[in-house]
gemmi code that builds the backbone of each chain (N, CA, C; Angstrom):
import gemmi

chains = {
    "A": [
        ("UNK", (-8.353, 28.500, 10.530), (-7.938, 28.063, 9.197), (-6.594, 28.692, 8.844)),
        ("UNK", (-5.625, 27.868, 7.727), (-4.788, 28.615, 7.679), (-4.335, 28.439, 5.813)),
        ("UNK", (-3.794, 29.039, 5.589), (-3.786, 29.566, 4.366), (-2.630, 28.649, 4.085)),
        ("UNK", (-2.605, 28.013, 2.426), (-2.097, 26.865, 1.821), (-0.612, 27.730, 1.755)),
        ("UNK", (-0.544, 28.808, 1.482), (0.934, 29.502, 1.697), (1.896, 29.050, 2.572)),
        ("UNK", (1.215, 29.171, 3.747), (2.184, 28.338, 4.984), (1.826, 27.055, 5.229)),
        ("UNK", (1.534, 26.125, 4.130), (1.993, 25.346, 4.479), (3.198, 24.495, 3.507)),
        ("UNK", (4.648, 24.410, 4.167), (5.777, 24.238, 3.597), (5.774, 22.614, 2.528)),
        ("UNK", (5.658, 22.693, 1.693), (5.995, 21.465, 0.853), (4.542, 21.032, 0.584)),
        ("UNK", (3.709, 22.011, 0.358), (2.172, 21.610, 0.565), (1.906, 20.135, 0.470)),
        ("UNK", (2.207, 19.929, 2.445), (1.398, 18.546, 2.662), (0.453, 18.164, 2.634)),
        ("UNK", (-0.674, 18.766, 2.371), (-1.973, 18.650, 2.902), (-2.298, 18.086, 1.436)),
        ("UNK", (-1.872, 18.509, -0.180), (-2.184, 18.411, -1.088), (-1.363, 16.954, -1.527)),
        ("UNK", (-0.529, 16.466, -1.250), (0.363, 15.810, -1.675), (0.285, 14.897, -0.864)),
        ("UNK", (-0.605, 14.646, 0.040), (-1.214, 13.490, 0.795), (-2.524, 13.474, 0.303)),
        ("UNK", (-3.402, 13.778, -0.257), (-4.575, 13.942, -0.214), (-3.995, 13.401, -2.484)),
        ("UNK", (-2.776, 13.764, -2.853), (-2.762, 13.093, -4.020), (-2.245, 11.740, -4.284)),
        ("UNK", (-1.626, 11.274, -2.871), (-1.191, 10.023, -2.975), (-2.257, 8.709, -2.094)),
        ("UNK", (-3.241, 9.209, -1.806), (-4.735, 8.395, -1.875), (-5.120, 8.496, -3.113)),
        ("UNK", (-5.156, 9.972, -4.083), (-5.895, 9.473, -5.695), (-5.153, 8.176, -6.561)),
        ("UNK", (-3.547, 8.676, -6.351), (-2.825, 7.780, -6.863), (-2.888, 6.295, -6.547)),
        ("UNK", (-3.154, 5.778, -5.500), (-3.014, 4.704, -5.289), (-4.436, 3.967, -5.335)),
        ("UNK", (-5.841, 5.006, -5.520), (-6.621, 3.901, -5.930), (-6.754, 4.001, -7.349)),
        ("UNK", (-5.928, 4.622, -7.944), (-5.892, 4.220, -9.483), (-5.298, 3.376, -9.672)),
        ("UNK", (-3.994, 2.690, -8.611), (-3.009, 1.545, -9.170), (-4.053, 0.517, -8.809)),
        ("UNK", (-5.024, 0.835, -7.645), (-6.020, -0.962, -7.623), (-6.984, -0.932, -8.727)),
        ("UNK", (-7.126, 0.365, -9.151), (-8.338, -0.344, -10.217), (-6.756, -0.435, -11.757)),
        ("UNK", (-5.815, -0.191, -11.799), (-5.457, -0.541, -13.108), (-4.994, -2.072, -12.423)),
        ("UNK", (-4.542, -2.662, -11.100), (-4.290, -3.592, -11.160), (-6.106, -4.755, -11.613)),
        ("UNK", (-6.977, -4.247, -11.289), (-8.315, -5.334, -11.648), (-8.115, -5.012, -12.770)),
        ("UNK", (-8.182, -4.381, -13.933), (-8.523, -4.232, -15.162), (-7.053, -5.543, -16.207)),
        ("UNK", (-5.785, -5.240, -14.867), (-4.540, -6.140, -15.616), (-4.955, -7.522, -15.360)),
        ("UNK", (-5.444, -7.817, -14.107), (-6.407, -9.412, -13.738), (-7.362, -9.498, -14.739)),
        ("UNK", (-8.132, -8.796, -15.490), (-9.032, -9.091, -16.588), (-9.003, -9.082, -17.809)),
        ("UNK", (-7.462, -8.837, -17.874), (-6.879, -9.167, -19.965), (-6.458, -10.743, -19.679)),
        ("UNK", (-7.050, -11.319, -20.612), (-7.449, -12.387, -21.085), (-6.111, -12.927, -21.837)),
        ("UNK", (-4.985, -14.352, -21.611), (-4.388, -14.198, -22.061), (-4.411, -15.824, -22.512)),
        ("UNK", (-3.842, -16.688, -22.700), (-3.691, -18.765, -22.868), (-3.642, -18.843, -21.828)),
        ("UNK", (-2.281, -18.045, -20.861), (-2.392, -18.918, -19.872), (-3.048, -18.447, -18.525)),
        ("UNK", (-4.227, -17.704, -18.474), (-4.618, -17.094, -17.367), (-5.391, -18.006, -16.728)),
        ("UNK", (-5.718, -17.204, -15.620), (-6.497, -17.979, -14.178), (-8.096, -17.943, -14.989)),
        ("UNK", (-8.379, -19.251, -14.613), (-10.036, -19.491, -14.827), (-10.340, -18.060, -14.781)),
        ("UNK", (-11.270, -17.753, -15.896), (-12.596, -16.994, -16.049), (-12.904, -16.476, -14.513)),
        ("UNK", (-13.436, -17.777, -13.827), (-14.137, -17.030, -12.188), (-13.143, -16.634, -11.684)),
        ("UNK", (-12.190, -16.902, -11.919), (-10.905, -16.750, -10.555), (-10.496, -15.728, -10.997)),
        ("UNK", (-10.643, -14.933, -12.302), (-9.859, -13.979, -12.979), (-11.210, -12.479, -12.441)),
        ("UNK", (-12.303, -13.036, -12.374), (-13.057, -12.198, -12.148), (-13.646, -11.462, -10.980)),
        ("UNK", (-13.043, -12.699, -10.194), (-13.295, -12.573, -8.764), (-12.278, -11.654, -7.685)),
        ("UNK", (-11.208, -12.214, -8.737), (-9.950, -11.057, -8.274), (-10.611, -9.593, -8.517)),
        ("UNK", (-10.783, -9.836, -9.555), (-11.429, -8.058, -10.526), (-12.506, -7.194, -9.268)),
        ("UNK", (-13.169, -8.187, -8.881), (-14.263, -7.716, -7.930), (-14.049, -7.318, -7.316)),
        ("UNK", (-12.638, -8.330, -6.558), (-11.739, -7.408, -5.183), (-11.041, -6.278, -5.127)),
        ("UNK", (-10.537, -5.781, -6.186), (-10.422, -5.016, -6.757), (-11.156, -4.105, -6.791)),
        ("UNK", (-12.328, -4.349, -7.170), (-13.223, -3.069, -7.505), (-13.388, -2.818, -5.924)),
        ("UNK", (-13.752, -3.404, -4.991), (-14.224, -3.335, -3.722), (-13.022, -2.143, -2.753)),
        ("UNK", (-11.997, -2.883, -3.262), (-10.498, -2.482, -2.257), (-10.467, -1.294, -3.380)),
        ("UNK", (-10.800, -0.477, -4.429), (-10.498, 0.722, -4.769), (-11.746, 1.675, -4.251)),
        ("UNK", (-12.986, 1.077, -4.451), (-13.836, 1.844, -3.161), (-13.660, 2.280, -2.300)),
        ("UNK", (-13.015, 1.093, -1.517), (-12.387, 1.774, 0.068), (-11.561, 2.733, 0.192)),
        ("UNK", (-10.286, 2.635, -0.986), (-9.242, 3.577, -1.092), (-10.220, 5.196, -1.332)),
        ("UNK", (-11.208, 4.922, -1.901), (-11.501, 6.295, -2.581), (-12.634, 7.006, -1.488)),
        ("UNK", (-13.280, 6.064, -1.096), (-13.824, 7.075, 0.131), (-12.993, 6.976, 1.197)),
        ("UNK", (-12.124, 6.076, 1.334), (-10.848, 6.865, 2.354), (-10.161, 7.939, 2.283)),
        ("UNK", (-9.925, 8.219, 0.996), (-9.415, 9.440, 0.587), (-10.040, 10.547, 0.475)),
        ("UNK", (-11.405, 10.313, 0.275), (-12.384, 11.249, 0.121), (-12.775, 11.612, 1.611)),
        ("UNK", (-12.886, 11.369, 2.640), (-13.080, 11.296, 4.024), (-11.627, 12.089, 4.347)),
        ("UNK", (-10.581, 11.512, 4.091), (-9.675, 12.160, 3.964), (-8.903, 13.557, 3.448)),
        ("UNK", (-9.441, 13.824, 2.346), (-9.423, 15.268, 1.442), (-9.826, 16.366, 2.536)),
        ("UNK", (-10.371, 16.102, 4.149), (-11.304, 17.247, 5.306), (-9.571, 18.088, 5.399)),
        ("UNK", (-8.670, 17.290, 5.058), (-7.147, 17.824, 5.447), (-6.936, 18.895, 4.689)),
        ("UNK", (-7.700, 19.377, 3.834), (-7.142, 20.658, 2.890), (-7.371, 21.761, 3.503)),
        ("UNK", (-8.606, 21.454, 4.351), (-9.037, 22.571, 5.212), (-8.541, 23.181, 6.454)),
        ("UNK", (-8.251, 21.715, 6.883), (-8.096, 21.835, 8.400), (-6.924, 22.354, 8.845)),
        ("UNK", (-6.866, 23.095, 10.129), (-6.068, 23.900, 10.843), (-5.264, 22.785, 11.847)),
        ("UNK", (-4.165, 23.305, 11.549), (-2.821, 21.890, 12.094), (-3.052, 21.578, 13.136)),
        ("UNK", (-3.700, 22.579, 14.068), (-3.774, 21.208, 15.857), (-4.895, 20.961, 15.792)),
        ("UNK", (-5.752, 20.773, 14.386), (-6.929, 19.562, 14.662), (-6.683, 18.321, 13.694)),
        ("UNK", (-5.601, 18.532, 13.270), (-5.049, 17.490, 12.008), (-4.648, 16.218, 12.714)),
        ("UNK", (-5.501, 15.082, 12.331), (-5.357, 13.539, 13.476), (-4.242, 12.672, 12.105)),
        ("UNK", (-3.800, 11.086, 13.387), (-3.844, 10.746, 12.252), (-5.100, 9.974, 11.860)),
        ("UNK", (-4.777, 9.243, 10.567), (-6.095, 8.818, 9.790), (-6.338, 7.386, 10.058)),
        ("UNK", (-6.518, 7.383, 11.447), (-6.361, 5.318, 11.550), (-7.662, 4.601, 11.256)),
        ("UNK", (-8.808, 5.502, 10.658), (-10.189, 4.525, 10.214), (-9.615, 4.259, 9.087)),
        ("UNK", (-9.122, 5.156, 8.326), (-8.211, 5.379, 6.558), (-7.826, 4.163, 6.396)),
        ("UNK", (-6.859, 4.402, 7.094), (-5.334, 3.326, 7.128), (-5.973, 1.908, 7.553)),
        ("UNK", (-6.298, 1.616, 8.558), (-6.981, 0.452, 8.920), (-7.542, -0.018, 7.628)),
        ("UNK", (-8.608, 0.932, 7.312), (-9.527, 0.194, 6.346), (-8.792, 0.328, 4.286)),
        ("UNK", (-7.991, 0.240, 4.316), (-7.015, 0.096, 3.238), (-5.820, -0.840, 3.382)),
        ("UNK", (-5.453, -0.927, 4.715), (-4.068, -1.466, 4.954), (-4.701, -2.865, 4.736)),
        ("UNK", (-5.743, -3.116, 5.874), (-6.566, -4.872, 5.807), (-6.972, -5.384, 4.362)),
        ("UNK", (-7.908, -4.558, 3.775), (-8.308, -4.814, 2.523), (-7.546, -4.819, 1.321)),
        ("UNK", (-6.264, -4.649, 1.494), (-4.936, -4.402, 1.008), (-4.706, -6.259, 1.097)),
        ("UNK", (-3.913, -6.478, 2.001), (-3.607, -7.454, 2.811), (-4.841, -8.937, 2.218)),
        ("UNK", (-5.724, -8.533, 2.425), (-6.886, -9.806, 1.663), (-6.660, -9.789, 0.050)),
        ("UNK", (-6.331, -8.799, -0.557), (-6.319, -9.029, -2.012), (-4.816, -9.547, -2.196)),
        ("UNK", (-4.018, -9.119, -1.520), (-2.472, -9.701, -1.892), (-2.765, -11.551, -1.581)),
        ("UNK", (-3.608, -11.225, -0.146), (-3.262, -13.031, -0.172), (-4.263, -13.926, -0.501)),
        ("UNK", (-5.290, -12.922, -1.776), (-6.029, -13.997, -2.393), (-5.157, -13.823, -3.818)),
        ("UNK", (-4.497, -12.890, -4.153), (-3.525, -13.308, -5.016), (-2.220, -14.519, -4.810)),
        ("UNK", (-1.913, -14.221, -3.753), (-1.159, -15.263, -3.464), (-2.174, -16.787, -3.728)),
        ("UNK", (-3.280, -16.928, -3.330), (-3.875, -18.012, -3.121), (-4.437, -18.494, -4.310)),
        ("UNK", (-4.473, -17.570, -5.234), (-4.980, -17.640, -6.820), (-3.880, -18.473, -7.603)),
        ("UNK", (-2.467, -18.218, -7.304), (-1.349, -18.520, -7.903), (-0.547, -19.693, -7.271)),
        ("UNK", (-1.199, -20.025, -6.165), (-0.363, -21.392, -5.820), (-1.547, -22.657, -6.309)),
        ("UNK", (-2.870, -22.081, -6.388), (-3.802, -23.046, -6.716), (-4.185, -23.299, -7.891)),
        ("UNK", (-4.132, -21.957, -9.104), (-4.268, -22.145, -11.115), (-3.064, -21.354, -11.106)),
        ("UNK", (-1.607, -21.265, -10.693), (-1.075, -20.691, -11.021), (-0.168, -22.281, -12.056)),
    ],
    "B": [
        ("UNK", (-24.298, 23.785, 17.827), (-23.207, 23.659, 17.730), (-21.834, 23.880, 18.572)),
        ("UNK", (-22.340, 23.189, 19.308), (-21.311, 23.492, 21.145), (-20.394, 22.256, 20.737)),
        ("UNK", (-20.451, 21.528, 20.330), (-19.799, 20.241, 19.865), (-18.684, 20.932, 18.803)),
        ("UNK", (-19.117, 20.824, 17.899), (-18.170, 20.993, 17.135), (-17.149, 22.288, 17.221)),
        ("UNK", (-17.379, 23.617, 18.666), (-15.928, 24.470, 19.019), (-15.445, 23.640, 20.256)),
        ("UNK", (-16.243, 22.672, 20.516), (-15.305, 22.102, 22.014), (-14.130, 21.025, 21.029)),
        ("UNK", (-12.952, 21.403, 21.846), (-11.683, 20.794, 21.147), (-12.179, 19.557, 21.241)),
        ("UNK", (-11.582, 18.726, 20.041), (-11.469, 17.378, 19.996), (-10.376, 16.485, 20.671)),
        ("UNK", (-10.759, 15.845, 21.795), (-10.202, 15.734, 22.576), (-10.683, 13.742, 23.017)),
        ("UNK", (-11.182, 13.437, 22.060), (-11.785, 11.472, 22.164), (-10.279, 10.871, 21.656)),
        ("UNK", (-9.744, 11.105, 20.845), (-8.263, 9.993, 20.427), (-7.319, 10.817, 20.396)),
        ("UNK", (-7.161, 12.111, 21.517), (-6.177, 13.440, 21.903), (-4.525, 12.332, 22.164)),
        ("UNK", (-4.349, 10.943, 22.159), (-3.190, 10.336, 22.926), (-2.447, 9.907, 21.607)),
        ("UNK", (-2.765, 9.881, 20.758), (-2.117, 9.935, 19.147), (-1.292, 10.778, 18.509)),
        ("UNK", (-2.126, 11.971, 19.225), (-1.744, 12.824, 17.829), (-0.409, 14.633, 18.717)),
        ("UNK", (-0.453, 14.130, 20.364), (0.284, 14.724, 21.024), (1.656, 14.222, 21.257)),
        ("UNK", (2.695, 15.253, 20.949), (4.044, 14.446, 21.706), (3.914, 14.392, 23.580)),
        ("UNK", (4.034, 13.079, 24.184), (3.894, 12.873, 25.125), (4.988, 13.608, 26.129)),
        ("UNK", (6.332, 14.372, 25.529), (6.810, 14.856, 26.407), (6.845, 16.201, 26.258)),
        ("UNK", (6.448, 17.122, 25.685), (6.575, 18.374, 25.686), (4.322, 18.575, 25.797)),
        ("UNK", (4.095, 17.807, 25.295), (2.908, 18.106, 25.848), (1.998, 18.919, 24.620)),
        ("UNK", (2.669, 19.361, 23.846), (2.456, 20.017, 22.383), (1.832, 19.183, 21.381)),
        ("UNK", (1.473, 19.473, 20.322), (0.469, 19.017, 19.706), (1.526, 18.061, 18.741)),
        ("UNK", (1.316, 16.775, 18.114), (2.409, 16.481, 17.248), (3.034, 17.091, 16.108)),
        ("UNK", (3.355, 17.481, 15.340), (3.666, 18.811, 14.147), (2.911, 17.176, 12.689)),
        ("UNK", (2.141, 18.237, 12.503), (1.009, 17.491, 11.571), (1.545, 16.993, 10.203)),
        ("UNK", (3.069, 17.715, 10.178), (3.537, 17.155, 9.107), (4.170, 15.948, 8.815)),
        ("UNK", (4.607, 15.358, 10.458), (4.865, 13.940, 10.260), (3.895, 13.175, 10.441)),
        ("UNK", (2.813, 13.500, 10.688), (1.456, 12.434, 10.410), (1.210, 12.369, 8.947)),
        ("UNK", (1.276, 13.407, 8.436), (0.959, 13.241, 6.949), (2.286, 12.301, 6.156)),
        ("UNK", (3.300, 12.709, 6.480), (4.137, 12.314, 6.059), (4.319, 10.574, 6.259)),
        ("UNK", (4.044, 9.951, 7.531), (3.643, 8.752, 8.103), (2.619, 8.116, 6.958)),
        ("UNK", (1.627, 8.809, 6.902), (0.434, 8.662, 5.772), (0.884, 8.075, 4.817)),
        ("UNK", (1.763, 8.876, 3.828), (2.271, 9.025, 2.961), (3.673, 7.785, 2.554)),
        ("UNK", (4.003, 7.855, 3.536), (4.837, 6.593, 3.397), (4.065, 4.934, 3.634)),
        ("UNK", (2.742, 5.199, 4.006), (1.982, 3.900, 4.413), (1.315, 4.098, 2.759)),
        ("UNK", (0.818, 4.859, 2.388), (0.518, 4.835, 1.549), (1.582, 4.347, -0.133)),
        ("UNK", (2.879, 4.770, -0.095), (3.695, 4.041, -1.170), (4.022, 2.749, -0.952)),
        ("UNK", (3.612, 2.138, 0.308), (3.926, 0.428, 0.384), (2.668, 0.032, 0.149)),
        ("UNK", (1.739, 0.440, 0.219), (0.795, 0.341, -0.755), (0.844, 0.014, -1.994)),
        ("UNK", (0.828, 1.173, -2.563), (1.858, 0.694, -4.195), (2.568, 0.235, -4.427)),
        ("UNK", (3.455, -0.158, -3.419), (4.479, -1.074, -3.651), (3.510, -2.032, -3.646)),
        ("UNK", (2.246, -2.747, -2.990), (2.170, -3.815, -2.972), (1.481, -4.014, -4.182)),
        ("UNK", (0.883, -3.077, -4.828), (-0.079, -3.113, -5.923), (1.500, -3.439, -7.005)),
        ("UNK", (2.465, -2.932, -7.041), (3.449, -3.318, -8.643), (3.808, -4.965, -8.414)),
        ("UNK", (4.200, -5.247, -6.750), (4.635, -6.314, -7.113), (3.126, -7.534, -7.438)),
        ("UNK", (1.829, -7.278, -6.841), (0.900, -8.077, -7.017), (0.754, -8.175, -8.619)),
        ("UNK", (0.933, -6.887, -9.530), (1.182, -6.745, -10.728), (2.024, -7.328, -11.778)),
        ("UNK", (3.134, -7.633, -10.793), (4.517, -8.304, -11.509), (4.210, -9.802, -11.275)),
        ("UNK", (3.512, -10.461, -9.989), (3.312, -11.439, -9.875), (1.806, -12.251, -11.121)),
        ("UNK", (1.235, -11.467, -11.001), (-0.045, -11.952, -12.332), (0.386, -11.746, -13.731)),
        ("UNK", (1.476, -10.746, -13.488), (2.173, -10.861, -15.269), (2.967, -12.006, -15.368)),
        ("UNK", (3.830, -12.502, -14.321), (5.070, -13.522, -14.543), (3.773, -14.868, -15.259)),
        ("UNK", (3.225, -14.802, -14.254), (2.111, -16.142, -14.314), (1.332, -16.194, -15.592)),
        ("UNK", (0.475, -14.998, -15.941), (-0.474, -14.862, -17.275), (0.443, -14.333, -18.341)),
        ("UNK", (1.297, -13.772, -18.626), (1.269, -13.296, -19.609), (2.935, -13.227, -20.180)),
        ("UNK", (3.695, -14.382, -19.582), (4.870, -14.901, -20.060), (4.927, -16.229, -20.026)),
        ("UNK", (4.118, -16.728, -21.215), (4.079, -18.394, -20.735), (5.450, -18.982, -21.297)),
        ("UNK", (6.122, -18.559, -22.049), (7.836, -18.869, -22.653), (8.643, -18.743, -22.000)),
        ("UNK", (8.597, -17.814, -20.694), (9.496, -17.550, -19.527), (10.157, -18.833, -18.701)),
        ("UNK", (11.004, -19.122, -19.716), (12.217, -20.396, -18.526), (10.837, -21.687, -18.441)),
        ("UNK", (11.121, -22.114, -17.480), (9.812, -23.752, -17.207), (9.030, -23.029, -16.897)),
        ("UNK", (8.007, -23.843, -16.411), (6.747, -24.012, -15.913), (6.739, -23.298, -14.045)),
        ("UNK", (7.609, -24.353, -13.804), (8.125, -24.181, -12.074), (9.071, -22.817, -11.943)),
        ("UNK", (9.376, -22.507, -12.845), (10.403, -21.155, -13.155), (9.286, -20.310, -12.537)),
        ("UNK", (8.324, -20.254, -13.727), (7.252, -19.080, -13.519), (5.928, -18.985, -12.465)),
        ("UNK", (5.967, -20.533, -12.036), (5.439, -20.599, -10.978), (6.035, -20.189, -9.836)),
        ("UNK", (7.357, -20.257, -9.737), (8.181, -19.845, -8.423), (8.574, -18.491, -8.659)),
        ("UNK", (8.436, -17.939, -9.730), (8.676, -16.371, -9.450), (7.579, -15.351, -8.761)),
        ("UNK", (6.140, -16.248, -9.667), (4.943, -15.439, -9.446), (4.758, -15.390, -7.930)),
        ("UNK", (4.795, -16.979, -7.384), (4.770, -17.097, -6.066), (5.568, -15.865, -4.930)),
        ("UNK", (6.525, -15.603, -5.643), (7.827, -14.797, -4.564), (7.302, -13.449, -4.858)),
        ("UNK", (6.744, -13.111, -5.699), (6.198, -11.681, -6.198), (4.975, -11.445, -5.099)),
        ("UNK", (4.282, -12.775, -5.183), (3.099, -12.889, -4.527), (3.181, -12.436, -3.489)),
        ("UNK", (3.746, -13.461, -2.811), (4.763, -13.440, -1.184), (4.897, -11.878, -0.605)),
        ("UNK", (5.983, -11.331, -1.540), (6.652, -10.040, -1.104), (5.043, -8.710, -1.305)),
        ("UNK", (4.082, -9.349, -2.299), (3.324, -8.256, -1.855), (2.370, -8.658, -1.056)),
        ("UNK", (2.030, -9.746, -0.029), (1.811, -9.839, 1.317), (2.610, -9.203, 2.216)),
        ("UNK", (3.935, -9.228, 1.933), (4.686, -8.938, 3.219), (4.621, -6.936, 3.335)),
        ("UNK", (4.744, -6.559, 1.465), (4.428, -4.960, 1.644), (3.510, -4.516, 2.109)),
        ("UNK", (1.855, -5.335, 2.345), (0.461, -5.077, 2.558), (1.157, -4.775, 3.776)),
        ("UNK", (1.206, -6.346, 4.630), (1.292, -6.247, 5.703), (2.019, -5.282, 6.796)),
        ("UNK", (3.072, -5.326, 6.112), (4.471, -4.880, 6.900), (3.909, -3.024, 6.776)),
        ("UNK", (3.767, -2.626, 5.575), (3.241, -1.180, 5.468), (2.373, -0.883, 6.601)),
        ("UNK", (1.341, -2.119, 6.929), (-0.263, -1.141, 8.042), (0.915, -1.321, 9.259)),
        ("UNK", (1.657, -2.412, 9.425), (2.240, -2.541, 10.987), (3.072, -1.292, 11.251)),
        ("UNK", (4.208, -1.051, 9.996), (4.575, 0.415, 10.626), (4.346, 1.523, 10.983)),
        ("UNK", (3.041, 1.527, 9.775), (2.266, 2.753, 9.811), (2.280, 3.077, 11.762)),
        ("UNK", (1.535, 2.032, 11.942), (0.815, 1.720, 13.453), (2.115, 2.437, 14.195)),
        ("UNK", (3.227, 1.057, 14.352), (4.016, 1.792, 15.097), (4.835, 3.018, 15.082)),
        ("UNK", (5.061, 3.707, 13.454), (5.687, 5.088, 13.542), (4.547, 5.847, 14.424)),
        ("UNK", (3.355, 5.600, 14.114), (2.493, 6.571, 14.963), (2.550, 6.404, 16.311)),
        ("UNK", (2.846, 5.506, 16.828), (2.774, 5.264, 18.097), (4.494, 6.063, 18.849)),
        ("UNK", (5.412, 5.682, 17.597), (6.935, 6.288, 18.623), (6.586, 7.306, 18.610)),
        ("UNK", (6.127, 8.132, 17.088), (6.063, 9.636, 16.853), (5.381, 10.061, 18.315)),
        ("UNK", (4.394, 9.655, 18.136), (3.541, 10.073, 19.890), (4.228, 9.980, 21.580)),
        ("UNK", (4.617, 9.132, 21.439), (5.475, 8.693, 22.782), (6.982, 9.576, 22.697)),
        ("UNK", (7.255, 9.837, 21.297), (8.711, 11.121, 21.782), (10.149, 10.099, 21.139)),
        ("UNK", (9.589, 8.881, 21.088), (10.356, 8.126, 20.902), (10.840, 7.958, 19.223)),
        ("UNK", (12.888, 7.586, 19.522), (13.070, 7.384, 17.835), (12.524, 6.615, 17.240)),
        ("UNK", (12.659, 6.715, 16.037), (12.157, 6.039, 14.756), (13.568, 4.475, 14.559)),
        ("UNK", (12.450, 3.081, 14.614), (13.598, 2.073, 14.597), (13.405, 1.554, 13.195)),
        ("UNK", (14.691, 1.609, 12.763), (14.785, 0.873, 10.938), (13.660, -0.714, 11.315)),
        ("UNK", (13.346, -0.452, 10.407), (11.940, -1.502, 10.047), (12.762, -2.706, 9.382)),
        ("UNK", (12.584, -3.779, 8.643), (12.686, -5.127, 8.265), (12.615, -5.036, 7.276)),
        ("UNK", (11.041, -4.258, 6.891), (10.667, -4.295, 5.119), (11.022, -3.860, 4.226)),
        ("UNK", (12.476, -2.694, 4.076), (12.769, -2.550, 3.117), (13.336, -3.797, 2.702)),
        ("UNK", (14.734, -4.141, 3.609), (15.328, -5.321, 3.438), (14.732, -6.605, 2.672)),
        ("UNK", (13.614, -7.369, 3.532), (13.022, -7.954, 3.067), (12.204, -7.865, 1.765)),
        ("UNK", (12.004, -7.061, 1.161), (11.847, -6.669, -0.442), (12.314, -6.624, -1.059)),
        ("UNK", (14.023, -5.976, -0.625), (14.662, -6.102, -1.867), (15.709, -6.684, -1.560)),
        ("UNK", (15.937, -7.524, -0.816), (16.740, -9.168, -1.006), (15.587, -9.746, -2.093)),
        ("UNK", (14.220, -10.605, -1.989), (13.503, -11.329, -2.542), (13.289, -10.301, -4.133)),
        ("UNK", (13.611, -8.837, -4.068), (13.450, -9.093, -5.868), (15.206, -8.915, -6.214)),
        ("UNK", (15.979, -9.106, -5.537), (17.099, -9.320, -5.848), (17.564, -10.706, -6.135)),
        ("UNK", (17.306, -11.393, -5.296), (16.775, -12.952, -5.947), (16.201, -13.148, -7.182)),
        ("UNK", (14.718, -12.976, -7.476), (13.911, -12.743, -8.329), (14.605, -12.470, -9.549)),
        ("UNK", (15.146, -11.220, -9.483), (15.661, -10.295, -10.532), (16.608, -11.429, -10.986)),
        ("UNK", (18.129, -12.123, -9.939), (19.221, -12.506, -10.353), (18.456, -13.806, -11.243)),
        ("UNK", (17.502, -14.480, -11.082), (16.855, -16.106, -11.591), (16.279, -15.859, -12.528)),
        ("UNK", (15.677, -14.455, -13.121), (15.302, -14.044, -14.218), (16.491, -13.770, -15.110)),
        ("UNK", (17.607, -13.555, -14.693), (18.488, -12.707, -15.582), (19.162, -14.193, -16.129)),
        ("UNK", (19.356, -15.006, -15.357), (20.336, -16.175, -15.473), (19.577, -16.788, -16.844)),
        ("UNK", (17.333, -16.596, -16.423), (16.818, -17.970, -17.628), (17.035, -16.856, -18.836)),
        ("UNK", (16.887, -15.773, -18.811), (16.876, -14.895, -19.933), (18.094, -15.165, -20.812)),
        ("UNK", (19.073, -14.971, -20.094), (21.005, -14.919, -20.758), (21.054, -16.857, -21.422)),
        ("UNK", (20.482, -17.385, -20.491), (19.933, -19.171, -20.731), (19.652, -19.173, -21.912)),
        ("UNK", (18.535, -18.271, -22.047), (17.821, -18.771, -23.555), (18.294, -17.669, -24.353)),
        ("UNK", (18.797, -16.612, -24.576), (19.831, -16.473, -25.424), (20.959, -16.736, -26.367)),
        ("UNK", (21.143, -17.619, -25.124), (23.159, -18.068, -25.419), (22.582, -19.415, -25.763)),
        ("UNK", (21.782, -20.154, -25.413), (21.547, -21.544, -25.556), (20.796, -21.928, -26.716)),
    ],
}
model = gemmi.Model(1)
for chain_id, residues in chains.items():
    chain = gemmi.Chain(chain_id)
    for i, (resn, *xyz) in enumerate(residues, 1):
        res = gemmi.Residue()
        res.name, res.seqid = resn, gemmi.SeqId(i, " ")
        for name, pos in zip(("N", "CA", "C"), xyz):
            atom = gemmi.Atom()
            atom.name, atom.element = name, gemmi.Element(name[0])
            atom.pos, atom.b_iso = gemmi.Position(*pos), 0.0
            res.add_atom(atom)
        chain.add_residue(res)
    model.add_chain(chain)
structure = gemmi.Structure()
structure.add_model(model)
structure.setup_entities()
């Protein structure tokens, strides 16, 4: 183990805060899909986004949480995180292009 | 618990520089992380900017105005999803192999399309101003 002192620009913390950060931007983006406005997407379509949403900030958060083992860990057992990444980058990728698909079809 | 002091050594071809043989310095994995992770957010503002153009500026220029902006918002945060996991992949892969780091596509491609974006917004805005 090694002590948060040495480590320079504390990476371990500042990766482990930019997984919190970013599943707060998917759940504030479902909550912005669910203000209600004249001209919004159908009810289902508005809700269904929301869902994906809720789903794809799950993933972010036990990715991150699976992820957080980095505060501990001693640098030559430090991997990278490709179950993480995989499983955020894809589920990422499906909500952009059911947004896309939301907006060429009730957009 | 014989397992867990025997080195981890199942996905050991990742996380070593292949020519010195040394372990990779853990700070550009995190750092790799970390940059996969803000195109992330990037893709979450523009998916954001794209459901606002659409819901919640219905006065914005025409109809096809705001349909073709939302669309390009849309677009570009497919291409940040996407383009973010692919580099991720391959910075990890040069970082490992020893090899430089090659300028990527996606900044470019982002900010030409909200430079576009931006200039077709500014034109209907100054439009309905002056007009």
């Amino acid at each position: 183990m090694r002590s948060r002192a040495l480590d320079p620009g504390l990476q371990r913390e500042r990766t482990t805060l930019a997984w919190t950060r970013t599943t707060l931007g998917i759940i504030g983006n479902g909550v912005l899909v669910l203000v209600r406005h004249e001209r919004a997407f159908p009810l289902g379509v508005s809700a269904a986004l929301a869902c994906m949403c809720l789903v794809v900030a799950g993933v972010a958060l036990v990715a991150g949480l699976r992820r957080s083992h980095i505060e501990q860990q001693a640098d030559e057992r430090l991997r990278a995180a490709i179950v993480p990444v995989l499983a955020l980058g894809s589920s990422m990728l499906i909500l952009a292009s059911a947004v896309l698909a939301a907006i060429v079809v009730y957009g | 618990m014989t397992e867990e002091q025997s080195p981890r050594n199942d996905d050991a071809g990742a996380d070593f520089d292949s020519l010195t043989g040394a372990p990779l310095d853990y700070r550009f994995t995190l750092a790799n992380e970390r940059t996969f992770l803000a195109w992330m957010r990037t893709c979450l503002a523009l998916m954001a900017a794209a459901v606002a153009v659409i819901q919640f500026a219905p006065d914005l220029g025409s109809d096809e105005f705001r349909e073709l902006s939302g669309l390009l918002f849309a677009l570009l945060a497919v291409a940040a999803a996407a383009g973010g996991l692919v580099r991720w992949l391959l910075v990890q892969r040069a970082m490992s192999a020893g090899h430089h780091l090659k300028r990527g596509l996606l900044p470019v491609v982002v900010a030409v399309g909200l430079v576009l974006v931006g200039l077709a917004l500014a034109a209907v805005l100054s439009g309905e101003l002056l007009g």
